[in-house]
N, C-alpha and C positions, 0 to 999 in steps of 0.2 A: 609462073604465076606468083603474085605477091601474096603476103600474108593478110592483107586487105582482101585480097579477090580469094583467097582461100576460104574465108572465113563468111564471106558478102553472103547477105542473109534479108531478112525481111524485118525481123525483129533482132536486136543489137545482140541478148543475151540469148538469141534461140529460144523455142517451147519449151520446157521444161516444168516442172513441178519441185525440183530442188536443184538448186544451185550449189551442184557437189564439186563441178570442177571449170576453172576456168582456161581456154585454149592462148598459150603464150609461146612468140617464136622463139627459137632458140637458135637454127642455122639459116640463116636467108641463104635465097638464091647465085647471090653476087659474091658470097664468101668463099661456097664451094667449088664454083662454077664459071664465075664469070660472065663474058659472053659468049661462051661454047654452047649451043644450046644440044646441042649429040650427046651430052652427060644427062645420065637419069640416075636414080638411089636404087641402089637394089638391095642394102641389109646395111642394118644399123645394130650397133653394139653400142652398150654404157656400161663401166664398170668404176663406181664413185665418180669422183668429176671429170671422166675420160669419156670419150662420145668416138668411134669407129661411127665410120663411114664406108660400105664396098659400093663400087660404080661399076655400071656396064661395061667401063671402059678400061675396067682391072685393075683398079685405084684404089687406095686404101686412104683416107683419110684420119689424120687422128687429131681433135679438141678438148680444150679444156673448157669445161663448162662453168661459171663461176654464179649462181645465185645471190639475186642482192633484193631487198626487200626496203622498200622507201616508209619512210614515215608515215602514210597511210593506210601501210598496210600491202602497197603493190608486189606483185612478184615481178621478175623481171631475169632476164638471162643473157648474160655475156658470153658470146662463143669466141677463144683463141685460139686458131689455127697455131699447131706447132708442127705439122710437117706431114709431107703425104707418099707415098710408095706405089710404085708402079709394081706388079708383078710378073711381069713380061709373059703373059697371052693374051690371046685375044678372047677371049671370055670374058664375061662378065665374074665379079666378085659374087658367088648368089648368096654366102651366109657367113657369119662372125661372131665366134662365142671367148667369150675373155675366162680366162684359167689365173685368176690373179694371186693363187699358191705360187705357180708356178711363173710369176708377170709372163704369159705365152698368152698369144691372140691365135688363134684354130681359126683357119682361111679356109672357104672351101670355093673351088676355081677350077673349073674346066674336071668337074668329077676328082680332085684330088684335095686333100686336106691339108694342109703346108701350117706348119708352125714359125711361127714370128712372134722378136720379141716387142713387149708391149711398150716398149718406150720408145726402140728404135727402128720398130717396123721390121727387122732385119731379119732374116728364117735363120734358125739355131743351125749352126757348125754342121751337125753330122747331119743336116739337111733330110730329119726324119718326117715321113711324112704319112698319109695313107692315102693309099689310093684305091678305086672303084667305087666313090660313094658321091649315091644322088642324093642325098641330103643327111644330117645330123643331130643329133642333143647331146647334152650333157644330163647326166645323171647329180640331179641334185640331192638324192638320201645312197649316196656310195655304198657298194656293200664290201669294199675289200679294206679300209678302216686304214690305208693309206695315205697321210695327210698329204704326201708330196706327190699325188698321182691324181688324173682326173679320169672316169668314167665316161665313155665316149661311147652313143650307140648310134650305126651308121643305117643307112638302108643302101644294099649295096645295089651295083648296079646290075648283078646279078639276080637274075628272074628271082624272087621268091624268098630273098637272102637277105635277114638281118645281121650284122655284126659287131661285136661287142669288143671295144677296145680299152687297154691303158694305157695313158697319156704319160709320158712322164716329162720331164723338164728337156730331153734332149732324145728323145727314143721313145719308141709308139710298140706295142705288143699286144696283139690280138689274144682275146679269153674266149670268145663264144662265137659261134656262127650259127643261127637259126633259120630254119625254113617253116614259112607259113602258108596254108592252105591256098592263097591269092597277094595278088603283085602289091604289096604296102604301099601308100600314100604320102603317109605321117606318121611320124613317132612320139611318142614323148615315155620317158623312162621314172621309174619308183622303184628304188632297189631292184629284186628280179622281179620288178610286174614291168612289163614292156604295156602298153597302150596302142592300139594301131588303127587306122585305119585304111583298110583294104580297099579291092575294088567294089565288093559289094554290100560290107559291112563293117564295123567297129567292133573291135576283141581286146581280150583283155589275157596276155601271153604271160607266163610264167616262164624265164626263158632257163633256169634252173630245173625244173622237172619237166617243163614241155608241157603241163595242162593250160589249156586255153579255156576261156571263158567269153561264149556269143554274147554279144550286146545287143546290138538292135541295126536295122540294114539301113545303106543309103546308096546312092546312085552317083560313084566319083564322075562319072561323064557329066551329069548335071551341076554339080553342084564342087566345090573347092571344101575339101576336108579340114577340118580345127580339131586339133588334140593338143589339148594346154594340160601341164601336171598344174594343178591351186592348191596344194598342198600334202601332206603327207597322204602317200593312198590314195587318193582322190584326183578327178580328171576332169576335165572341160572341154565339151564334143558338141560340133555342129551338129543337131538331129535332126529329122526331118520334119518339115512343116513350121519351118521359122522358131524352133525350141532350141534354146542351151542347156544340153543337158548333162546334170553332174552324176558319176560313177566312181563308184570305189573298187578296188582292186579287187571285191569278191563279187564284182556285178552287180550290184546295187545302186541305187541311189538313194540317200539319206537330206535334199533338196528336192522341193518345186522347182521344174523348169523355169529358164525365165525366156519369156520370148523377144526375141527379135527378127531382124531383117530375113525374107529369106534368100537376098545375097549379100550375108554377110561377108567379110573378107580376112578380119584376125579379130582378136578375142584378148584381152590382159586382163588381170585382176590387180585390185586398189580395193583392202577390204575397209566397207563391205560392200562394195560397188565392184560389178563386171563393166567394162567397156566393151562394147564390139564398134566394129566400123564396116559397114558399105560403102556403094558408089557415092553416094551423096551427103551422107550424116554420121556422126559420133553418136552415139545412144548408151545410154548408162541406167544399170538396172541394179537394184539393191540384191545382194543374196538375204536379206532376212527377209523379204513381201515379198520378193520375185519381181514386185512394181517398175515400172519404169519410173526415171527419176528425174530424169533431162536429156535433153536433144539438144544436140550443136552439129548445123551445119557447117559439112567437108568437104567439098571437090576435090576429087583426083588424087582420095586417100588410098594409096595400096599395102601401107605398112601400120601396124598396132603391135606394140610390145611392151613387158613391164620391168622395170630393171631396178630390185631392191625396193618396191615399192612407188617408183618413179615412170609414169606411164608415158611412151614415146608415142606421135604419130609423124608417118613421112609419109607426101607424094615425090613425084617424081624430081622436084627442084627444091626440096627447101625440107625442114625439118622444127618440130613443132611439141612442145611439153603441154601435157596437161595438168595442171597445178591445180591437185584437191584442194578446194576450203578448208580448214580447220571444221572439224565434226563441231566443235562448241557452236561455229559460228551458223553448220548447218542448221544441229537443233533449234537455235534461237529464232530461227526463220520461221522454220517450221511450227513455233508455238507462235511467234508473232503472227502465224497466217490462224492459229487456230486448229494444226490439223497434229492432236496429241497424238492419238495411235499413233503414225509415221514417228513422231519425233521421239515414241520411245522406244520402238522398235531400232531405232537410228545409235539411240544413247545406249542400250545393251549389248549391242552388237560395235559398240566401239572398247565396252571393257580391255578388249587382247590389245586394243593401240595405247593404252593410258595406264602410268602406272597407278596402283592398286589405289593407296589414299589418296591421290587425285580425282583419280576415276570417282570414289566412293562420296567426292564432297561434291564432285559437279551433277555426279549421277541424281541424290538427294536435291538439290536443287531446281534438278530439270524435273520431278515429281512434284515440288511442292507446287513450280509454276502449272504445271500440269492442270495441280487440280485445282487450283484459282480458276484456271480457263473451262475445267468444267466445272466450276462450283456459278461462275459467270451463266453460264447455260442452261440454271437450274439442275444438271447433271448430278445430283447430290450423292447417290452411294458410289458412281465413280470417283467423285470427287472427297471423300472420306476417304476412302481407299488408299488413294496417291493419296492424301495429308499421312496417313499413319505408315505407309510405305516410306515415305520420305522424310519420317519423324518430323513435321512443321511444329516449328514454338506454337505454340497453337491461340498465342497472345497475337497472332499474326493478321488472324482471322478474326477475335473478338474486337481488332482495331478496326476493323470497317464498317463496326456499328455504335455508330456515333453513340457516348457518353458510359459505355458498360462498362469499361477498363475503368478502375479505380482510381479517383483524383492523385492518389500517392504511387498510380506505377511509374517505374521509372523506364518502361517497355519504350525505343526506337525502333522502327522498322528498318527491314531489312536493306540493305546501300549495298547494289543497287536494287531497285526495287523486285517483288517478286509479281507484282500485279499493276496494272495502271490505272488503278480506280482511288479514290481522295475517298471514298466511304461509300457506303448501301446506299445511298438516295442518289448518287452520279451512278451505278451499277445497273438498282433494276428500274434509271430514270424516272422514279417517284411514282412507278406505278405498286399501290398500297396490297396487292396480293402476289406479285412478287415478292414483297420485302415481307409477307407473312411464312413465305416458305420456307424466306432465307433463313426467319428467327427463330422457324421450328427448326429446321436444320441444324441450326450451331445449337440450341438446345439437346437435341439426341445426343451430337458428337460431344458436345460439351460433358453431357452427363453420364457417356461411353468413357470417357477418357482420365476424366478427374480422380478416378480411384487407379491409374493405370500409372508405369515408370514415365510419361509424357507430359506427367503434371509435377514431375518434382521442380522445384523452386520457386513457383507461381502458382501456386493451390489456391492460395487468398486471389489472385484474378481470377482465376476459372469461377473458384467460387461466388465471389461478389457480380461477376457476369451472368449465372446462370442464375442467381437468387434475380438480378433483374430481369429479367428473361422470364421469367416465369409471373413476377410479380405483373407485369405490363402484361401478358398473355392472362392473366387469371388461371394459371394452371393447376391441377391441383399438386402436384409434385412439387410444390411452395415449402407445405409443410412439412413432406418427407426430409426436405434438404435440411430442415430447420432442426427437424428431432433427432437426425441422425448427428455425426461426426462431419464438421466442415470447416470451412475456413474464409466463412464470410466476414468482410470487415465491416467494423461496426458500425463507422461513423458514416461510410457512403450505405450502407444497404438501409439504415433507419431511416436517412432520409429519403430514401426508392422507396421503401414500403410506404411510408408516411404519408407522400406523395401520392401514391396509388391507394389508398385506403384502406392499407391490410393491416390492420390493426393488429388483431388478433396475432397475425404473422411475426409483427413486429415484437409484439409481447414474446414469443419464443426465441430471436431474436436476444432482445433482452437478457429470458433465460439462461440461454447456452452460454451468454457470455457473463453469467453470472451474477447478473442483477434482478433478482427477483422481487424489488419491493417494487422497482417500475413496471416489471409486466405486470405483475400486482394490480395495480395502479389503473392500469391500461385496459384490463379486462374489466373490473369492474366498471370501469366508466362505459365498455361497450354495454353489460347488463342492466347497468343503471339507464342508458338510453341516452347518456351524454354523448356520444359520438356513435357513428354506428357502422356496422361490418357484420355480415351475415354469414361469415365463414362457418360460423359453427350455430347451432339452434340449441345446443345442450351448454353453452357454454360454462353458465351456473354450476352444473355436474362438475363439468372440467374444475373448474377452480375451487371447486370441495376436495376433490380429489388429487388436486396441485398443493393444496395446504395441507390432504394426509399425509403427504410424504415429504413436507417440506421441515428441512431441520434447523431452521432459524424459527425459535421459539419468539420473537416478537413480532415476526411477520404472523402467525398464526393465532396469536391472541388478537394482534389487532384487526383481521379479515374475518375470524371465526366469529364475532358480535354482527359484521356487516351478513354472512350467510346463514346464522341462527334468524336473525331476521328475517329474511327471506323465505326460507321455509327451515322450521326446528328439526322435522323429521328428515331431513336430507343432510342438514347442515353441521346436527352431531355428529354425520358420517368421521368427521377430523378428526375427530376423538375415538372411537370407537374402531375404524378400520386402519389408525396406524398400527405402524410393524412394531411387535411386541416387542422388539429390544428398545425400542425407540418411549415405547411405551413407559417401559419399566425402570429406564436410566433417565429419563430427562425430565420428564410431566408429572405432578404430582396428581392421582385422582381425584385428592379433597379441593385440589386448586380447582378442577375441572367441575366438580360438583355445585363447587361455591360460586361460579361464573353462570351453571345453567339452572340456578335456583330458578330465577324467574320467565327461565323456557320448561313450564313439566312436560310437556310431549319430549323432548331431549334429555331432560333428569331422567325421566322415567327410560328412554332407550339405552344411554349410557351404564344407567347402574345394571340393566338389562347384562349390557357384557361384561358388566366386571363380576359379575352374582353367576351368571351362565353361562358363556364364553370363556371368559379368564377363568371363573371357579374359584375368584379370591375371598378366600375363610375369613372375613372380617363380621362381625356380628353388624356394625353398623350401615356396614352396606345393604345386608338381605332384608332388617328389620327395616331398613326408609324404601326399599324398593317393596316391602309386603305395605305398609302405609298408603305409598304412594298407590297403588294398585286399591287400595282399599276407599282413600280419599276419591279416584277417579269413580269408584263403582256407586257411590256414595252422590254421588254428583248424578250423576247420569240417573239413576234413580229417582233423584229429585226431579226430575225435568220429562221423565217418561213414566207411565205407571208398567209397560211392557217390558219385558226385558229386548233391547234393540241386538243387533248382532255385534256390537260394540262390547256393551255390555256383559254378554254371552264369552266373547273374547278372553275379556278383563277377570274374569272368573276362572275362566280356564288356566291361565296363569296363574291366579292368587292360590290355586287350592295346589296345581303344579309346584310351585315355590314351598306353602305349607307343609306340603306332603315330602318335596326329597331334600327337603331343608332341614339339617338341625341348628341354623347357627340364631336366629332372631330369637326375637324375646318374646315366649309363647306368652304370658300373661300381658304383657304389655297389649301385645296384639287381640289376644281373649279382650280383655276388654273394651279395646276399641266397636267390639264386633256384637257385643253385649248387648241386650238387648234389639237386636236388630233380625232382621229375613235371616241371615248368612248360616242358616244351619247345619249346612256342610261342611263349613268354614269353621264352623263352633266344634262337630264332631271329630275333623281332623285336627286341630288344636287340641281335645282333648286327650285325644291318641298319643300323641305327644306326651303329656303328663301321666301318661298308662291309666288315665282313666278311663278305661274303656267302657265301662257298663253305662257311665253316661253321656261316650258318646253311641252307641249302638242304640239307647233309650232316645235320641234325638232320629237318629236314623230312621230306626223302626216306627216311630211314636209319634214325631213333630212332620218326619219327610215320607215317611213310607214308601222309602225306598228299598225294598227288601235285597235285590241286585246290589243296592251300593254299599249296604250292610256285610251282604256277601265278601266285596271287594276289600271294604274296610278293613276285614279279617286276614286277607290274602296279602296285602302290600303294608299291613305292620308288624308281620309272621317273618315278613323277609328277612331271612338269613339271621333266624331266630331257634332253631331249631323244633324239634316236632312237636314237644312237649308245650312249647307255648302256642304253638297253632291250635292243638286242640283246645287248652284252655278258651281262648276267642271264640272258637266256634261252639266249645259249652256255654259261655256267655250268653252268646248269641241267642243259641237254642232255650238256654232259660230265659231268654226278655220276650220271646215269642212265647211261650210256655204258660210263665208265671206273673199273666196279666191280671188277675183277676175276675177276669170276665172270659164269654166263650166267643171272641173274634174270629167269622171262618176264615176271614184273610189271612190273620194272624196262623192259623191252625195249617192251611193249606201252603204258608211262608214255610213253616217249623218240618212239615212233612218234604218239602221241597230238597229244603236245606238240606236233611240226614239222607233223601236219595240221591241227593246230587253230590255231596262232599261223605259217604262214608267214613273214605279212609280215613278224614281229619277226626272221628269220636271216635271214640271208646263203648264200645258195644255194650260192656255192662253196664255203666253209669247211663247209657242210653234210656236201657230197659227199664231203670228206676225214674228215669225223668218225664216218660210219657206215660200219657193218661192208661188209665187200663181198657176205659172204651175203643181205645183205637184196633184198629183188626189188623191180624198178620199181611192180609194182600194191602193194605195200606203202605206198609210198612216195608214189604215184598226186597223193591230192590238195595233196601239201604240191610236188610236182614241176610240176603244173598251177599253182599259184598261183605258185610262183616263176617260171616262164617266162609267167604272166600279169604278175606284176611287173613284171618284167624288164622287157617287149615296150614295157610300159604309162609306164616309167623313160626307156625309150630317144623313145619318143614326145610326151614331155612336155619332154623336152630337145630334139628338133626343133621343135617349137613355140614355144620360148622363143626358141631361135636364129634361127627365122624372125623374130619378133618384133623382138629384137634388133638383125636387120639391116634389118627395115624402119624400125624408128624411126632407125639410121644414117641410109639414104637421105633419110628426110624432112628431119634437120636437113640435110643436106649439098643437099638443095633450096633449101633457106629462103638456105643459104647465098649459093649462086649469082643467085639474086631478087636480094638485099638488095648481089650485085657491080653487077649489071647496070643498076640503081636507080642505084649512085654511078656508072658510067662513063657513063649516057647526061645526067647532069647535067653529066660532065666535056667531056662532046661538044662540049656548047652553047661552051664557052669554046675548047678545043681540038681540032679538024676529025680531026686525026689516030689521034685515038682509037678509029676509026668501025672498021678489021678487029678489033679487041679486043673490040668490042661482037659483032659479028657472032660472033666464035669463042666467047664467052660465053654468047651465045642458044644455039646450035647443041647447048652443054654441058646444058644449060637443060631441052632436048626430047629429050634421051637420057636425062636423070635421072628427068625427065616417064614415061617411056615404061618404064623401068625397076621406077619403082614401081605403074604400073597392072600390069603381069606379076605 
């Protein structure tokens, strides 16, 4: 059969879902063969560009195989026969494994194993051989650590009989003979893990200690047994029910099956692709999804083998490579089709074929197209995902929305490309709620990323991108970007605000980049109603509050006239709530005074904090702020005969100020006040001058207010000591007293007073000052509290005097200690001194005795 009629199919490249490998001949029929047609293949070896051949007819053939690859990319294969060998039986050749340590080709013919060498066919000198074996492997993980020997495990022809041999270059030496429970099939070897298949199951032999390990059963009469070693420890077995199933030397499997045929026929690996073959088809299944991958029909395949990575197929006349794609070229397909998962399951599982910085720049790439292809799909948090997986300049994605990248990037897209779309409007084809999700999208990621290591060297794109981005969406996270730290550029984002109407924005804008006279500028024109933008409803507030902290003192003179206009009570806020240091090093108060003369609701706020706030001791300040208070009460007066709650207010401060103020100018003020209502105002003024009898004479007399007389007494006592408290409240008592007349108010004031304030008189001087008609139960509790004083006066002074004289005693003990101390040292020297001592102790134990009493 030709390689046309091999391959004849319905469709050219076969079913498949990925085009992982294409089927190319390598040994036609007429090369090997001729027109004998009595020759068929019965085992095939490769080792590098050497191609063995065994024939029915005990022929050994050996090729060179030369690959050549055209200009477009084709593969292609040159077969050169260099010569062939008869073995003189009549058997067929059934197996051919190449030992190329040793250049020796392992023949197995008619149940015997003959070594020949690999160049000239020829079997080695001492014509060593092995014999009784129905079939073969080589041990690819050796355990004897001999480089110039090979690892040979036979299945003998003896019932039940594994055998373990070393190969050497010219001599053959058995190491093991094992017996297994049932007649072996197949073998494939892993240091001491033998692999087998039995007659009615798969096991896993340790042919060093003899523990076996059951796998799982199958039925050799139905079915053709596969035991392939795929890697270290690990095996590949026909299982039952159309599965390939992978196991490890401790009976496990650590893969999903993958399925195929259930008459398959051989099995190779090409990772990360299993091949198998049946009667009719190649089928190729990934080991990462288990998935099937492609189908290529085979007629009259009986051979699959893989050699160094190089997967062979033969039928009976002709012999056939299968040539992987390059994985780059898989992936690409597979994104060009849309289908990511596959393609990155594909590109992970090719890491172990790529060396590492390769791998890691192709791998990043096949992510970023990744998520283009789901960001195409609306796929958006997959699509983020793969972008920051695959670190994308993220300037990649701001380019497909026409005009956000900065007129000054100097950003090219990536050659060759990573997506095939010219912008957002060819993407989601101009349909406008598509291209809404796209622009919240890159805003999320946008505003995920720009404080992250993915923005360094492009901050100002990201930034100037997502200020428009937000600006066109009216988002509110405008002005977050604005207040915070960013890296918008100036000249495009002013014209995007501008544009869209964000004034306001714009103004901050401004700010940040250090131009405050034009946001300045800007806002005021929104308040004024020359332009307008509704961003803010307080904005007036803001820009009082932009000028209290602003430290260009001429922007702030010349805006603080436009917002005393507007409102005075709001607008001295500039004054009044900047930061004290600011306060006290830059602005002059009298500047600030002299400016808000002709605003008094702001004169009057302002001196407010520098008199009660700051606490600054200037006479000038307290006496224009008692004025000013006094002029407003003075007004209002005029214009109302009530006192309004305004009024009431303004009072309440004026007498406030009066009262914990010493620094104005009482006369000054007295007179302003002269003649007028203000007779609380006139009484606290006089308090001031310590004239108190006439202010208590206003209190009592003009206000009758007897409580506030009380008070009078109380908060100009402050922290005067006791002796002048009393006098006030004797005052007092004499203005109630010694009116003249018999007033019961007055009468029932003066009795109030001595019951309620005792403590403040003087009991005796009491007794002389009221009338002698008054009765004791009158007088009840103020005569109780002073004879409680009193009692209370005289007992506090025995206690002190006790006190007193006991702390005498005690030093005058210490005394007599500290004599008696020096005379008994004086003893030692001088005898005489011994009655002095005596009459000293004596003194000693009376003082003793004194102060325990």
């Amino acid at each position: 059969m030709t390689y046309s009629e091999v391959i004849k199919q319905d469709h050219p490249e076969g079913t498949m879902s990925v085009k992982a490998f294409k089927l190319v001949s390598a040994v036609e029929r007429e090369m090997l063969m001729g027109d004998k047609a009595h020759i068929n293949i019965e085992c095939i070896e490769c080792c590098g560009k050497n191609l063995y051949i065994g024939t029915n007819d005990c022929f050994i053939y050996h090729f060179l195989l030369d690959e050549k690859i055209s200009t477009a990319g084709k593969v292609t294969f040159a077969a050169t026969k260099q010569l062939h060998k008869y073995l003189g039986f009549k058997k067929s050749v059934t197996e051919l494994k190449a030992a190329s340590a040793l250049t020796r080709l392992l023949v197995l013919c008619d149940n015997t194993i003959t070594l020949v060498n690999m160049m000239n066919l020829e079997p080695v000198p001492t014509g060593a051989r092995i014999k009784g074996a129905v079939t073969f492997t080589l041990n690819e993980n050796p355990v004897s650590g001999d480089p110039f020997c090979v690892e040979v495990c036979i299945i003998s022809v003896k019932r039940r009989t594994i055998q373990m041999f070393m190969v050497f270059e010219d001599r053959v030496q058995i190491v093991k003979e094992v017996f297994t429970p049932e007649q072996p099939y197949a073998v494939a070897v892993d240091g001491y893990y033998l692999c087998l298949a039995l007659t009615t199951q798969y096991i896993i032999l340790n042919y060093n200690t003899g523990i076996s390990q059951d796998l799982f059963p199958y039925c050799s009469d139905e079915k053709r047994p596969i035991v392939k070693r795929i890697g270290r420890q690990e095996f590949l077995l026909a299982g039952p029910g159309g599965l390939g199933m992978f196991a490890t030397v401790d009976g496990i499997s650590q893969r999903a099956p993958v399925h195929w045929s259930e008459n398959v026929i051989g099995a190779a690996l090409c990772f990360p692709y299993v091949v198998a073959l049946d009667d009719e088809f190649i089928t190729v299944h990934s080991m990462l999804d288990q998935q099937q991958k492609q189908t290529l029909p085979f007629k009259e395949g009986h051979i699959l083998q893989d050699f160094e990575g190089k997967v062979i197929v033969a039928t009976n006349k002709g012999v056939y490579i299968l040539v992987p794609l390059p994985l780059e070229k898989q992936i690409q397909d597979l994104l060009a089709s849309h289908r990511v998962e596959e393609a990155l399951v594909l590109a992970k599982g090719a890491r172990r074929n790529i060396p590492k910085e390769k791998f890691q720049v192709m791998y990043k790439r096949i992510l970023q197209q990744a998520g283009f292809i789901q960001f195409a799909q609306l796929q958006f948090l997959e699509a983020k995902e793969l972008f920051r997986s695959g670190q994308l300049d993220v300037r990649e994605l701001i380019s497909l929305y026409p005009f956000l990248l900065p007129t000054s990037s100097s950003f090219i897209r990536s050659h060759p490309p990573l997506h095939e779309y010219a912008d957002l409007n060819q993407l989601t084809q101009g349909d406008q709620e598509k291209m809404t999700k796209c622009k919240r999208f890159l805003m999320s990621y946008l505003n995920e990323v720009r404080s992250t290591d993915v923005a360094n060297g492009y901050k100002e794109d990201i930034d100037t991108a997502l200020l428009k981005l937000y600006a066109e969406a009216n988002h509110e996270s405008l002005l977050d970007l604005l207040v915070s730290e960013n890296f918008c550029l100036l000249t495009d984002s002013a014209a995007w605000l501008e544009k869209h109407k964000k004034y306001f924005a714009l103004g901050l804008l401004y700010h940040y980049n250090g131009q405050d006279a034009a946001a300045l500028q800007l806002w005021v024109k929104i308040v004024n109603g020359d332009i307008q933008d509704s961003t803010r409803s307080d904005l007036y507030e803001y820009i009082v509050d932009f000028l209290t902290f602003c430290s260009d003192q001429d922007l702030v003179w010349k805006y603080s006239e436009w917002a005393l206009q507007k409102n005075e009570e709001v607008g001295v806020q500039i004054f009044t709530k900047r930061p004290l240091e600011e306060q006290e090093k830059n602005i002059n108060p009298d500047d600030i005074i002299s400016r808000l003369n002709k605003y008094p609701k702001s004169l009057v706020k302002y001196l407010e904090h520098l008199v009660l706030e700051r606490r600054i001791e200037k006479e000038k300040y307290h006496t224009h702020l008692a004025v000013l208070y006094l002029e407003a009460i003075f007004q209002l007066k005029s214009v109302a005969t009530d006192n309004c709650t305004e009024t009431t207010e303004l009072l309440f401060k004026l007498r406030s100020l009066l009262q914990k103020s010493d620094l104005y100018r009482i006369h000054f003020i007295l007179d302003k006040i002269r003649g007028t209502d203000l007779h609380m105002e006139s009484a606290i003024l006089y308090g001031k001058l310590e004239e108190h009898e006439k202010a208590l004479h206003i209190l009592v007399h003009e206000l009758k207010d007897f409580h506030a007389a009380e008070e009078y007494c109380i908060w100009n006592s402050e922290n005067r000591g006791l002796q002048y408290r009393q006098r006030l409240f004797h005052m007092l008592l004499s203005v109630y007293l010694n009116t003249g007349t018999s007033d019961c108010a007055l009468v029932m004031a003066a009795v109030d007073l001595l019951n309620n304030h005792a403590a403040e008189f003087d009991a005796a001087l009491v007794l002389q000052l009221v009338p002698d008609n008054w009765s004791v139960q009158l007088l009840c509790p103020f005569l109780a509290g002073a004879v409680r004083q009193s009692i209370h006066t005289t007992r506090m002074t025995q206690i002190a005097l006790g006190l007193a004289q006991a702390e005498n005693l005690i030093y005058k003990h210490e005394k007599v200690h500290v004599r008696i101390l020096f005379l008994f040292r004086l003893n030692k020297k001088e005898p005489q001194f011994f009655f002095r001592i005596k009459r000293s102790v004596r003194c000693a134990k009376i003082l003793s005795a004194s102060l325990y009493l």
